[in-house]
C-alpha positions in Angstrom: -65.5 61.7 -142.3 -68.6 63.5 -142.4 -71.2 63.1 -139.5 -74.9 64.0 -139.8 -76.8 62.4 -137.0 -79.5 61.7 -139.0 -80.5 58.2 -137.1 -80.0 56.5 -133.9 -77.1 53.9 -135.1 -75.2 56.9 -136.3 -74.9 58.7 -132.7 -73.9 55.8 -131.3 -71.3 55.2 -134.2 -69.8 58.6 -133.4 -70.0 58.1 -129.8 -67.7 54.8 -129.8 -65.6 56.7 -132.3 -65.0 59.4 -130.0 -64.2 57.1 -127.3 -61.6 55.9 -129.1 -60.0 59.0 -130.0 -60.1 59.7 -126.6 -58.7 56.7 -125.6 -55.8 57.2 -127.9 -55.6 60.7 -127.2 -55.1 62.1 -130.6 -57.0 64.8 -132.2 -60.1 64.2 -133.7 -60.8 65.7 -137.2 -64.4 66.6 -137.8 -65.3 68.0 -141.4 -68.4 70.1 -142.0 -70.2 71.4 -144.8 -70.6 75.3 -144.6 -74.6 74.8 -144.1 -75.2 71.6 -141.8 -78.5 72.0 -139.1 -77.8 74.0 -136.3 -79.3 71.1 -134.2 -77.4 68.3 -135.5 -74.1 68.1 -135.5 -73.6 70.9 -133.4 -75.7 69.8 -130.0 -74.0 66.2 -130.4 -70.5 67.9 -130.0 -71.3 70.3 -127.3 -72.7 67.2 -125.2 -70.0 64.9 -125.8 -67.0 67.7 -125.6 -68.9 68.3 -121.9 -68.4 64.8 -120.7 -65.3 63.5 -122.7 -63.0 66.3 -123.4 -60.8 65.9 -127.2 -59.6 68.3 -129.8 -61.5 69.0 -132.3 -59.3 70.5 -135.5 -61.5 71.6 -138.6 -59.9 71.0 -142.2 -58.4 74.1 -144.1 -61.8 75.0 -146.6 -64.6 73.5 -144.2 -65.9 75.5 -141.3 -68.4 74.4 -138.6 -71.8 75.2 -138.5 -71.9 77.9 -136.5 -69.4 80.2 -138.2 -70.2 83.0 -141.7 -67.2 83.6 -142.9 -67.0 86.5 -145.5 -70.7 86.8 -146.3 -73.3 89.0 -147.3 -76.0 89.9 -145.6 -78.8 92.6 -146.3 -82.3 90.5 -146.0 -84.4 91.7 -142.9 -83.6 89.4 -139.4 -80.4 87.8 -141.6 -79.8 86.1 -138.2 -82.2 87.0 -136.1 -82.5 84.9 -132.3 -79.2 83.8 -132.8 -76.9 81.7 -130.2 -73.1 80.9 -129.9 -72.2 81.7 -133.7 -68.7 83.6 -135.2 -69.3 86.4 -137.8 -65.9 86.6 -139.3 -65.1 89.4 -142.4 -68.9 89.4 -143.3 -70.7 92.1 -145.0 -74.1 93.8 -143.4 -75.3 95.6 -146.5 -77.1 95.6 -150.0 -80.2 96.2 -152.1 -83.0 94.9 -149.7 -81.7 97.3 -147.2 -82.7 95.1 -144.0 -82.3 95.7 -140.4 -82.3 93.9 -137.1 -79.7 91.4 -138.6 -78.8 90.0 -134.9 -81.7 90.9 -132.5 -82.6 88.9 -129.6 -79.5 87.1 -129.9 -77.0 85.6 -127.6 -73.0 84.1 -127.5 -72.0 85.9 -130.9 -68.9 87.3 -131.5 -68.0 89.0 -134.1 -64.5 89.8 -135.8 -63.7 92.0 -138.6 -67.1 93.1 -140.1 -68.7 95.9 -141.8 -72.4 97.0 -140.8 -74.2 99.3 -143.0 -77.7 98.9 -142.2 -80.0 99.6 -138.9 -80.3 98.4 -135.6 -77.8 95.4 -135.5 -77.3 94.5 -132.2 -80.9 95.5 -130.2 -81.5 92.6 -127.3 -78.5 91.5 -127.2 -76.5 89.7 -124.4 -72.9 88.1 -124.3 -71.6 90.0 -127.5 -68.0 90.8 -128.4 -67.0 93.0 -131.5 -64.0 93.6 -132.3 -62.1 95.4 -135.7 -65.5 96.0 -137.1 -66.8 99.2 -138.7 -70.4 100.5 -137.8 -71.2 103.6 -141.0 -73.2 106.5 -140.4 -76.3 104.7 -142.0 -75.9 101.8 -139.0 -78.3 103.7 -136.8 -79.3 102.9 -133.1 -76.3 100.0 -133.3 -76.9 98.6 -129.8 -80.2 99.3 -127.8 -80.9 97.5 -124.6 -78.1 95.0 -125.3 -76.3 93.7 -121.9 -72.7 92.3 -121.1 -70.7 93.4 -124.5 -67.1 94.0 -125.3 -66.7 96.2 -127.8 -62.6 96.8 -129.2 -60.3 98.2 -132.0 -63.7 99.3 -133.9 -65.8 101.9 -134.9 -68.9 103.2 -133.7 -70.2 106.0 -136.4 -74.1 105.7 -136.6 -76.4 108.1 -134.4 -78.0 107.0 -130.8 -75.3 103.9 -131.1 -75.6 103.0 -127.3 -78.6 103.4 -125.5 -80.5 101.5 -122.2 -77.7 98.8 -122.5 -75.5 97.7 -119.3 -72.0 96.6 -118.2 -70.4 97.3 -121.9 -67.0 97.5 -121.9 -65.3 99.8 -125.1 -61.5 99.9 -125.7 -59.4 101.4 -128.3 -62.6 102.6 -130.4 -63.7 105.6 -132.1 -67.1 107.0 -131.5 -68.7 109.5 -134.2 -72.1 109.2 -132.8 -74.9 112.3 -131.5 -76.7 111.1 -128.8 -74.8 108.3 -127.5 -75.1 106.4 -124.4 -78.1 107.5 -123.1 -79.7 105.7 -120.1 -77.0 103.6 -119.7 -75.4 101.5 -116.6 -71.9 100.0 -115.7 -70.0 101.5 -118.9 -65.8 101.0 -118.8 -64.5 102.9 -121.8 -60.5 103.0 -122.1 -58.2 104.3 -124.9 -60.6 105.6 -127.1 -62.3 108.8 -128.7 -65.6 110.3 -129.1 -67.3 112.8 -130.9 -71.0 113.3 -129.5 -73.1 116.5 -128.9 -75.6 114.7 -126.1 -72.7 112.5 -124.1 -74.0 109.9 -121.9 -76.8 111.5 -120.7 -78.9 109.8 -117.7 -76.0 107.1 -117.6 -74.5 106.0 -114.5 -71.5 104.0 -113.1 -69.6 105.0 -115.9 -65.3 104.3 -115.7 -63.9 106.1 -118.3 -59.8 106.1 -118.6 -57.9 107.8 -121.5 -60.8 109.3 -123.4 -60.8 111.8 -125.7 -64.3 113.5 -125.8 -65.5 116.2 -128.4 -68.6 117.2 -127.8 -71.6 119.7 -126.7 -73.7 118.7 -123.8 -72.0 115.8 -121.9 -72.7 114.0 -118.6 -75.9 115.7 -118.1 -77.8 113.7 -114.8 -75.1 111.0 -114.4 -74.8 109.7 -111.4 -71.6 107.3 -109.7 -69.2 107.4 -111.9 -65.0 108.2 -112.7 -63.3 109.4 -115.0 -59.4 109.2 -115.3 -56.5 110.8 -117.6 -59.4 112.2 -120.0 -59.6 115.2 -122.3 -62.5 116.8 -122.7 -63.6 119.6 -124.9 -66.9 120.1 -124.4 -69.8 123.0 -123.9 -72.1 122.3 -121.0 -70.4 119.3 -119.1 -71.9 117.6 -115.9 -75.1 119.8 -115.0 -76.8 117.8 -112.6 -73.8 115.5 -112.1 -73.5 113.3 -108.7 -71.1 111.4 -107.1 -68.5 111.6 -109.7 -64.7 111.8 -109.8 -62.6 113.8 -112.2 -58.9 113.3 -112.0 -55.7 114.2 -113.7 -57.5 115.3 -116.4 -58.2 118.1 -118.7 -61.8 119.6 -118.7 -62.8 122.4 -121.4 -66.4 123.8 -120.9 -68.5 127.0 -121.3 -70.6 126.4 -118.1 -69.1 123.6 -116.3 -71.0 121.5 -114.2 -74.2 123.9 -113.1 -76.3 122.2 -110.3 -74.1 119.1 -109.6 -73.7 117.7 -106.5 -70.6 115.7 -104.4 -68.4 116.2 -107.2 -64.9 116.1 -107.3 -62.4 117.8 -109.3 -58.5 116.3 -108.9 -55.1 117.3 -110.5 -57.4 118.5 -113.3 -57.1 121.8 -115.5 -60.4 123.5 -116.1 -61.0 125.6 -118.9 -64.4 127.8 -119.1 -66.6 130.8 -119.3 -68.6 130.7 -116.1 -68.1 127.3 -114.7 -69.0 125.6 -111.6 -72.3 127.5 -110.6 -74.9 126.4 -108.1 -73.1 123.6 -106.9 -73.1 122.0 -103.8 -70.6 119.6 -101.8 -68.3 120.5 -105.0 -64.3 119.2 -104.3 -61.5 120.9 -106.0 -58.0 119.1 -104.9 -54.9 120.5 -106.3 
C-alpha cells in the first residue's frame, strides 16, 4: 500500500487502518517512494506512532522519506535547515563545489559518508556521525554546532571544531591545525590528534586515551581533565587553570608557563625548561 495523505478521507482511511493493525497487533508495512513530501506522510506517522504505538517495517528497495541513501551531493545548501533525516553512504562532493550542505539543521545522523566540500555541519544541534571521512578540503567542518557525537571517523580539514559545546569524540582521528578553539564541555576518548593550535580558549574539556601531536596546545583552558594521554607537544598549557593531568605522558619544550592550580599526577614530563612562573602548581608522585 502506498499512502499519500493528499485529502481528508484518506487520513481517516489510514487512521482506521492503523487501528486495526493495532488491534491485531501485527506489524504494519508502510512502502514509500524514495522522494514523498516531507510533510505528508511523515508528520501523519509521527502523530499516530505518539498516540498508538505499532511497528512500522519498510520493504527491502523502498526507504522512508527522511532517509539519502548512497547519494551525491555537491549543490550549495544540498540540505540546508534540515530536521530528523539519516544520511547513510552518501557522497558530499562534485563539480559545483558547494558548501554548507547541512547548516542550521537539527536530529540528523549520519553513518558512513564522505565529505569533501566546506563547512558541513555549522548551526548544528543533535548530530551524530559516525564511520565518516571529513578530507582536507572539508574545511571549518563544525562551527558553533551543539550536542554532537562524533565516532569511528575522521576529522582531517583545518579549524574542524570551533565555538561548539558538549561534543563528544571517540575512536577518531584528528588531522586538523587549529582545532577546537573556543570550545565548551568536550569528552574525547580513544582517539588521536595531530594539531599545531590544540584547543585553545576551550574549557571543560575530559579527554581519556588521547594521543596528541602537536605545537601549541591547551593554551588559556580552563576546568578541565585529562586521563591516560600522550602528549608530544611544544608549548603545552600556558595560561592553563584548574586542570588535572594524570597517569599520563607529557612531552614539551616549555611546559605550562603562567598556569595556575594545576595538577600534575603519576605523569612523566619531558622538556627543556618547563613549568615556569607558575602558581598553586601540584606535582603528585
Amino acid at each position: 500500500m502506498l499512502f499519500n495523505n493528499s485529502s481528508l478521507a484518506n487520513q481517516i482511511l489510514f487512521i482506521i487502518i492503523l487501528l486495526f493493525f493495532r488491534i491485531v497487533k501485527t506489524d504494519f508495512i508502510v512502502l514509500f517512494k524514495k522522494r514523498i513530501d516531507f510533510e505528508s506522510t511523515q508528520g501523519v506517522i509521527v502523530i499516530l506512532n505518539d498516540i498508538y504505538p505499532f511497528n512500522i517495517k519498510y520493504k527491502e528497495g523502498f526507504m522512508p522519506n527522511n532517509r539519502f541513501f548512497e547519494e551525491t551531493f555537491d549543490e550549495e545548501r544540498a540540505l540546508y535547515g534540515s530536521d530528523g533525516i539519516v544520511v547513510e553512504k552518501c557522497r558530499f562532493d562534485g563539480p559545483a563545489d558547494g558548501e554548507s550542505a547541512l547548516k542550521e539543521s537539527k536530529n540528523i545522523e549520519v553513518k558512513d559518508s564522505y565529505f569533501n566540500l566546506r563547512y558541513p555541519f555549522w548551526h548544528d544541534d543533535n548530530l551524530t556521525i559516525d564511520g565518516s571521512e571529513m578530507t582536507e578540503n572539508c574545511r571549518a567542518a563544525l562551527w558553533y554546532t551543539h550536542n554532537a557525537a562524533i565516532t569511528n571517523s575522521k576529522l582531517h580539514g583545518i579549524k574542524a571544531l570551533r565555538e561548539c559545546s558538549n561534543i563528544k569524540i571517540k575512536n577518531s582521528d584528528i588531522v586538523s591545525p587549529e582545532f577546537g578553539w573556543s570550545v565548551s564541555d568536550i569528552e574525547m576518548k580513544d582517539s588521536s590528534a595531530a594539531s599545531e593550535y590544540f584547543m585553545m580558549r576551550s574549557d571543560h574539556l575530559h579527554f581519556e586515551n588521547v594521543s596528541l601531536t602537536g605545537k601549541y596546545s591547551f593554551q588559556y583552558i580552563t576546568d578541565s581533565v585529562f586521563e591516560n594521554c600522550n602528549f608530544d607537544t611544544k608549548d603545552a598549557f600556558w595560561h592553563a587553570k584548574n586542570v588535572v593531568v594524570k597517569n599520563s605522558t607529557v612531552k614539551g619544550e616549555y611546559l605550562a608557563w603562567y598556569c595556575e592550580n594545576v595538577t600534575f599526577e603519576n605523569c612523566k614530563i619531558i622538556g627543556t625548561q618547563p613549568l615556569c612562573y607558575c602558581k598553586v602548581l601540584k606535582l603528585i608522585n
